[in-house]
C-alpha positions as CSV (number, residue, x, y, z in Angstrom):
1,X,21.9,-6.2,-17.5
2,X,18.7,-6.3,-20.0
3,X,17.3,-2.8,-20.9
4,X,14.1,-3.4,-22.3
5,X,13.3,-0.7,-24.6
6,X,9.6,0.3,-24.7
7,X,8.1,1.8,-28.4
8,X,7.9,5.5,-27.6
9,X,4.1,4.7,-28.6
10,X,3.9,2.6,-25.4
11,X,5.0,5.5,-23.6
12,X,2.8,8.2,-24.5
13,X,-0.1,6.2,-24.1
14,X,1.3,5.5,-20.5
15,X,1.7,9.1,-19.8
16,X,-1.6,9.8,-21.2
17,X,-3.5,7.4,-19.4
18,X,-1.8,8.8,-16.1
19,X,-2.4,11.9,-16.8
20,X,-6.0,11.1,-17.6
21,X,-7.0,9.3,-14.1
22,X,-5.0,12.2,-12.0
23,X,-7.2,14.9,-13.5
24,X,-10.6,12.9,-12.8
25,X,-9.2,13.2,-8.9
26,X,-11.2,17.1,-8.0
27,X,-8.8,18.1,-5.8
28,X,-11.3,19.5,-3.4
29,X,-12.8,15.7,-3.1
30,X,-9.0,14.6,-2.9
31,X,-7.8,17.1,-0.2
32,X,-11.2,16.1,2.0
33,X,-10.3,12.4,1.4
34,X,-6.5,13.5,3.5
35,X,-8.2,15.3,5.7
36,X,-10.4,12.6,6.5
37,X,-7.5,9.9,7.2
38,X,-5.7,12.4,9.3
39,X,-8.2,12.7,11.3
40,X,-9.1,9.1,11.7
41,X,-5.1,8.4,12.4
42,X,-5.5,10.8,15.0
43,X,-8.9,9.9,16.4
44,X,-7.4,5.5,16.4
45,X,-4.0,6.9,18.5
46,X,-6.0,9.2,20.6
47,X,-8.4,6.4,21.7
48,X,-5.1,4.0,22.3
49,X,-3.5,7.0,24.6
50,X,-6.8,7.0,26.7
51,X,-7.1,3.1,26.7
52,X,-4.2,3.0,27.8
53,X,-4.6,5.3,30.9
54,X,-8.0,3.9,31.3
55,X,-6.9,0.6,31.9
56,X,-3.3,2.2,33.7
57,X,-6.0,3.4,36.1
58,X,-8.4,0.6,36.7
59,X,-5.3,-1.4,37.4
60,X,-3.9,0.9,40.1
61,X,-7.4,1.1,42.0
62,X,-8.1,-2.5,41.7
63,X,-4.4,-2.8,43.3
64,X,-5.4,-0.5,45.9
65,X,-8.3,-2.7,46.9
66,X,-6.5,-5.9,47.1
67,X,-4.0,-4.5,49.2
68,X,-6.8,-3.0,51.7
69,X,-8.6,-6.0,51.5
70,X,-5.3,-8.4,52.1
71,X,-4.7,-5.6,55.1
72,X,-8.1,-5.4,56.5
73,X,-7.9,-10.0,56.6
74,X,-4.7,-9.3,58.5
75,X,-5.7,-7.0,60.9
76,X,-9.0,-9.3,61.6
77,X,-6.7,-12.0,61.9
78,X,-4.8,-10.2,64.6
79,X,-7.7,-9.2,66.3
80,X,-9.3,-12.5,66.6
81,X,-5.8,-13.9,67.6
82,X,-5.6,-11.3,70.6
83,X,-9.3,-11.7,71.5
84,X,-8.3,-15.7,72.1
85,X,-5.8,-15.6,74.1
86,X,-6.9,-12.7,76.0
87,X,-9.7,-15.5,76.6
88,X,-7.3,-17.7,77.7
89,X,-8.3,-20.2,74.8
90,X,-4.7,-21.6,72.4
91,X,-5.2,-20.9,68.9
């Protein structure tokens, strides 16, 4: 394994680069910048939990609707069937 060995020169002016862009972060700016994605996190999942009991929903009643309109075909079926022969006319 190759260590590569790095002038401490290199180094310091790493450090001090670093440590110059983490102080031009205010950390009032910086905290309201996490605050700000937390709340947007929370804002995206909350609008998935309701779109998904939004559509759970709509299903269900539009599933209640076919089945009373599959029902109420039925029964007129039924009806119109007993009305025909009850007029003596075959179906």
């Amino acid at each position: 394994m190759t260590v590569l060995e790095y002038p401490h020169t290199a180094r310091v002016d790493r450090v001090d680069r670093i440590t110059a862009q983490a102080r031009a972060w205010p950390a009032g700016r910086t905290l309201l910048g996490l605050l700000a994605a937390v709340l947007v996190l929370v804002g995206r999942l909350t609008f998935g939990v309701f779109a998904a009991l939004w559509m759970a929903g709509t299903w269900c009643a539009a599933a209640m609707k076919v089945g009373w309109d599959d029902a109420r075909e039925t029964r007129e079926r039924r009806a119109g069937e007993a009305m025909r022969r009850a007029d003596g006319v075959d179906a």
